[in-house]
C-alpha positions as a printed Julia matrix, in Angstrom:
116×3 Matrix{Float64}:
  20.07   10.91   23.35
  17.0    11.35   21.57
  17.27    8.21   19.31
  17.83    6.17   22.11
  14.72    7.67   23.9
  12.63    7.09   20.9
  13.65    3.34   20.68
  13.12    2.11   24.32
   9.97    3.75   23.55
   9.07    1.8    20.29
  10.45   -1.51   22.33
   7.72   -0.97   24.99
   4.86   -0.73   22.74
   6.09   -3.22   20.73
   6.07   -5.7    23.8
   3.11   -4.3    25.31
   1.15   -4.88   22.11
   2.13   -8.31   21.66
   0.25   -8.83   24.92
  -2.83   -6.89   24.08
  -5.27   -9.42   22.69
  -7.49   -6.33   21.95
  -5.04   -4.17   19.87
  -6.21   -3.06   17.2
  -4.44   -5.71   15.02
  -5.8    -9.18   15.74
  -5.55  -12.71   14.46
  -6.15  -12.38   11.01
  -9.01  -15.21   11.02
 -10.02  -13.86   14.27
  -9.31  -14.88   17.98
  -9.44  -18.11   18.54
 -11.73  -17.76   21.1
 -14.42  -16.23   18.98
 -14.01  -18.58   16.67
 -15.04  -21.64   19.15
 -17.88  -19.68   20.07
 -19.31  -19.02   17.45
 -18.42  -23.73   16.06
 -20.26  -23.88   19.49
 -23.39  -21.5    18.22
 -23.86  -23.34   15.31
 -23.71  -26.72   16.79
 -26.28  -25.51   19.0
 -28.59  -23.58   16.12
 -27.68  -25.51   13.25
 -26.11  -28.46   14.14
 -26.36  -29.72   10.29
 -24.18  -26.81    9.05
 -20.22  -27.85    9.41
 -19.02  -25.54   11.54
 -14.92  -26.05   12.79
 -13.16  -23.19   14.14
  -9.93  -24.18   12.55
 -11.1   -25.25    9.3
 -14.36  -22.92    7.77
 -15.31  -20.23    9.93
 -13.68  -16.89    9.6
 -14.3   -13.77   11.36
 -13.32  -10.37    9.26
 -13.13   -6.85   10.53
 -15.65   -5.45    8.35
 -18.25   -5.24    5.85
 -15.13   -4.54    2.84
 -13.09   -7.27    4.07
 -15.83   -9.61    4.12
 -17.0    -8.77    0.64
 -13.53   -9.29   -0.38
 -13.13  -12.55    1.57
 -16.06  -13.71   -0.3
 -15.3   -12.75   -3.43
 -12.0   -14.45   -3.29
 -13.66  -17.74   -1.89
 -16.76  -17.9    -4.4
 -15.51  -16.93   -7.64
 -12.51  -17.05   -9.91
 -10.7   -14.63  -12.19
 -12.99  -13.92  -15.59
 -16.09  -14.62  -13.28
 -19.22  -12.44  -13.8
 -20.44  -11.0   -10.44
 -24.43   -9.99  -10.7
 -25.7    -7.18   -8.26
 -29.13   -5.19   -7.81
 -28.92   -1.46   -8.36
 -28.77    0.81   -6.35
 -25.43   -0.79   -5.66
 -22.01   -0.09   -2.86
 -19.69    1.83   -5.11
 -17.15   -0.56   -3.09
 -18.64   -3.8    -5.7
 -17.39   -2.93   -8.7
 -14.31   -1.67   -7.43
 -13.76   -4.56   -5.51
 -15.2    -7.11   -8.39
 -12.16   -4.75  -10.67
  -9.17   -5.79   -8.24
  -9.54   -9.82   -7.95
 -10.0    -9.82  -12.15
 -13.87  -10.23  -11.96
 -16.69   -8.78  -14.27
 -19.07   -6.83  -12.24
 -22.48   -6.68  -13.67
 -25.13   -3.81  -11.9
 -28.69   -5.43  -12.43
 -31.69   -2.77  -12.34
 -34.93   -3.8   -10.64
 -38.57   -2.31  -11.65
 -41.48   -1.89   -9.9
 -44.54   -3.59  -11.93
 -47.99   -2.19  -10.14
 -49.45   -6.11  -11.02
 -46.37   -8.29  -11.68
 -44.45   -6.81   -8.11
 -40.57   -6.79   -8.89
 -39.17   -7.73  -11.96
């Protein structure tokens, strides 16, 4: 039967993916394992930064879910977000979902004064 095929197949890649610590899902806050490496780094580098593997470090699976992590950890709903232009068309989007105000900010070139 073709059903029956279809879930012994389903059961083995469930099971085999609960095994796989490299499946494309992970720990959401990252492996553990990572995570001590990189309290040990900083206690190492810079040992007066609080680094604790369980408690403030965080490792995301890219650049949109760490903008988003961010965003959700810095600032609170009605909260103006500055950025320089040209901009990531993923900021004001993003800024737009967790009830933020983004805010593009244009830098000009002055010959004498440099940036302003």
């Amino acid at each position: 039967d073709s059903a029956e095929a279809c879930a012994r197949v389903l059961m083995r890649t469930c099971r085999g993916s609960a095994r796989d610590l490299l499946s494309q899902y992970s720990f959401p806050f990252g492996l553990p394992s990572l995570r001590s490496a990189l309290q040990e780094y900083f206690a190492t580098f810079y040992p007066s930064v609080p680094a604790d593997a369980e408690e403030n470090i965080t490792v995301v699976l890219g650049a949109t879910e760490g903008f988003a992590v961010c965003l959700r950890a810095l600032c609170s709903p009605g909260d103006i977000v500055a950025f320089f232009q040209p901009f990531h068309e993923l900021y004001p989007a993003q800024c737009k979902i967790w009830g933020l105000t983004p805010r593009a900010i244009t830098l000009y070139s002055d010959e004498h004064a440099g940036w302003r």
